[in-house]
C-alpha positions, -999 to +999 in steps of 0.1 A: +000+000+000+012+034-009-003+061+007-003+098-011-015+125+011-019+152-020-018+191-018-029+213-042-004+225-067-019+261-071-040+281-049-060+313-051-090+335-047-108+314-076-100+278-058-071+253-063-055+233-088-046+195-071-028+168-099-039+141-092-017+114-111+012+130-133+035+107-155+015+073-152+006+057-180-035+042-173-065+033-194-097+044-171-107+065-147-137+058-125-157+082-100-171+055-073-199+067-045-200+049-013-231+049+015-219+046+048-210+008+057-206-001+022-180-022+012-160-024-026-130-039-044-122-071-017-106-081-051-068-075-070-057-071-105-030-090-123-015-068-140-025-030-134-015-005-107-052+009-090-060+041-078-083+053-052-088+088-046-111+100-021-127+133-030-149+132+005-160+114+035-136+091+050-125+056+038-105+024+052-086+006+034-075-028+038-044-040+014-025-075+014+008-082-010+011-119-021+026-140+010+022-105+032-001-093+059-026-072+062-025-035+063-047-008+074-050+029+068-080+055+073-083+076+040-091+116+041-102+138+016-075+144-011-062+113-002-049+087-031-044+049-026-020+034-051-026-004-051+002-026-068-003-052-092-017-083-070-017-065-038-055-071-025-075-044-019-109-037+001-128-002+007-153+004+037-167+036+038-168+052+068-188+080+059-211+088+029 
């Protein structure tokens, strides 16, 4: 599990500017809405890197590399998840 805790690149009176992911090559995005309690992913990908951004509320997240164990973290607004290929990967929202 790699955890980015992002800031926004530019800042003023109109709002801000946050990247995001620079200089990765990927073939989707996907904008996900959670309930509170709700669970996705519990799954892992073969061969692509995934990432989970949280735009609000709060998310866990629950990872596992092959032969590894478990790892926990508590996701934040502006906060991106970068899962590696065949790390498993679970969300629970904590919030809407």
């Amino acid at each position: 599990m790699i955890l980015h805790h992002l800031k926004p690149a530019f800042h003023d009176n109109r709002g801000q500017i946050t990247d995001i992911v620079q200089h990765k090559p990927f073939d989707s995005v996907t904008v996900i809405t959670s309930i509170k309690g709700a669970i996705r992913g519990n799954h892992y990908h073969k061969e692509s890197i995934q990432y989970s951004y949280v735009l609000s509320g709060r998310v866990r997240a629950y990872t596992q590399s092959p032969d590894g164990t478990c790892e926990t973290a508590d996701l934040f607004a502006n906060d991106l998840l970068e899962s590696s290929p065949l790390e498993r990967h679970t969300l629970q929202a904590l919030e809407d």
